[in-house]
N, C-alpha and C positions, 0 to 999 in steps of 0.2 A: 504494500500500500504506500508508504513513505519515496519509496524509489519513482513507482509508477506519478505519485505524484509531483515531485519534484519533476520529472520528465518533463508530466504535461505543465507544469509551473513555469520549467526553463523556455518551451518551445513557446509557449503564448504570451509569456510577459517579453523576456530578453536573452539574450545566450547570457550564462554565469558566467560570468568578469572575472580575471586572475586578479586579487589582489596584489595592492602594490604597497610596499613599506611603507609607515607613516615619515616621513623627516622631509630631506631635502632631495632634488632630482636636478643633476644636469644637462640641458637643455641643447641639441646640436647644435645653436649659434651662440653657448658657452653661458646663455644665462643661468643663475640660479634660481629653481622655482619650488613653490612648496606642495609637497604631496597630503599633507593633512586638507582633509573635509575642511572647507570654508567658516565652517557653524562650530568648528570643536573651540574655539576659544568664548565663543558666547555659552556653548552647553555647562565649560568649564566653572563660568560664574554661576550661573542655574543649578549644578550643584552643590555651589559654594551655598547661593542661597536655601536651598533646599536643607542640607543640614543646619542651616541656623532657624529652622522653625521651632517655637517652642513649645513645649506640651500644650495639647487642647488645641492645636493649631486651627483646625477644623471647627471650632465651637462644641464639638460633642466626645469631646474625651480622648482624639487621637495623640497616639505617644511622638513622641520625636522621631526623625525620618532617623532608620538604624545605618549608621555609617557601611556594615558589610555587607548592607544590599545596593545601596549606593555604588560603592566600591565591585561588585558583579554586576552591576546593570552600567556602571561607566567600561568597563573590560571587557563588556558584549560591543560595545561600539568602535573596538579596537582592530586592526588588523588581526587574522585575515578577513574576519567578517566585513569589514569597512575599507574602501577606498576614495580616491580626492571627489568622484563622481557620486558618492551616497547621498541622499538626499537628507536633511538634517532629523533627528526623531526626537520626538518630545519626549521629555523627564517630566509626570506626574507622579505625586508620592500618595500613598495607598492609606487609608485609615488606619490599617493596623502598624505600621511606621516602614512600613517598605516605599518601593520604589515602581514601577509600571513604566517601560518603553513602550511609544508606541509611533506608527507612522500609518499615517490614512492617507492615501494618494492617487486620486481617481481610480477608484475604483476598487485599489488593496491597501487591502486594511492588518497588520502585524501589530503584535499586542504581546510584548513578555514582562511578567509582574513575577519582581523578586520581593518577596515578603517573609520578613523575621520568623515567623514558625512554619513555614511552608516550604516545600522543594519549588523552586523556578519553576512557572508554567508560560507556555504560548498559548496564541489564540490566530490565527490564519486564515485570510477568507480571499479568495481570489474575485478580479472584477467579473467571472462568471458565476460567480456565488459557493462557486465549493469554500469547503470550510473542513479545517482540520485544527487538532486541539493537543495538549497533551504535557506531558514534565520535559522540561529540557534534557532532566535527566536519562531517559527511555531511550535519545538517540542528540548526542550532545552538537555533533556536525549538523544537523539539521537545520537549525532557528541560525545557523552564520548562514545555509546555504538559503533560505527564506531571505537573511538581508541583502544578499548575493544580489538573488533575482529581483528585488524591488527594482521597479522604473528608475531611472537615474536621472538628477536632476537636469533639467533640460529637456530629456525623454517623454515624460507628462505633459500635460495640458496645463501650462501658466495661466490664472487667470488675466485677464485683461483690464487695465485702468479707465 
């Protein structure tokens, strides 16, 4: 099932992109350019703030966002899963003090929530409506090869001003 699907995931969204190192790349007319994702120094402060919420942050009792989920949901955005071409994913933090990547992008929709007493789960739906669920745990190559195939930016439909 996993296989078959990613198949039909790679052939209908994009071919799976070899990842490229995060740092620097030299350029054949010698410039130097950077290969980190555009959006990783903005995410950067987004978790900064993100751990400084304080208890109750939510109004109904939520604990503090727990640093080691933070810290597994920042290192899911890390190479190999991510390259300069990833589209940015939002950091939401979860009532019981976790953390939720997620990225909606006409049409797919990727959803992995690390939360303090729980194993890491995804959640997968392609813009044909399949939908696939599960622990990261159960097949840990999977949810990089899910951010693989996401549209890349530019590849989507921009909205227009």
């Amino acid at each position: 099932m996993t296989t078959e699907y990613l198949s039909e995931t790679s052939s209908t969204i994009a071919p799976i992109r070899r990842a490229s190192p995060l740092g620097l790349r030299l350029t054949f007319d010698s410039t130097i350019e950077t290969t980190s994702p555009p959006w990783l120094r903005a995410l950067e402060k987004r978790v900064e703030s993100l751990l400084n919420l304080p208890e109750n942050w939510d109004g109904y009792g939520a604990p503090r966002v727990n640093w080691e989920c933070v810290m597994a949901a920042f290192s899911l955005i890390l190479p190999p899963n991510v390259i300069h071409e990833t589209p940015a994913p939002q950091f939401v933090p979860t009532n019981q003090g976790g953390i939720q990547v997620e990225w909606h992008l006409d049409g797919y929709d990727l959803e992995v929530i690390f939360d303090p007493n729980e194993q890491p789960r995804y959640y997968h739906v392609r813009a044909d409506g399949v939908e696939i669920e599960g622990e990261v745990a159960e097949d840990p190559s999977l949810v990089g090869s899910l951010i693989r195939a996401l549209p890349i930016r530019n590849e989507f439909n921009q909205p227009t001003r």
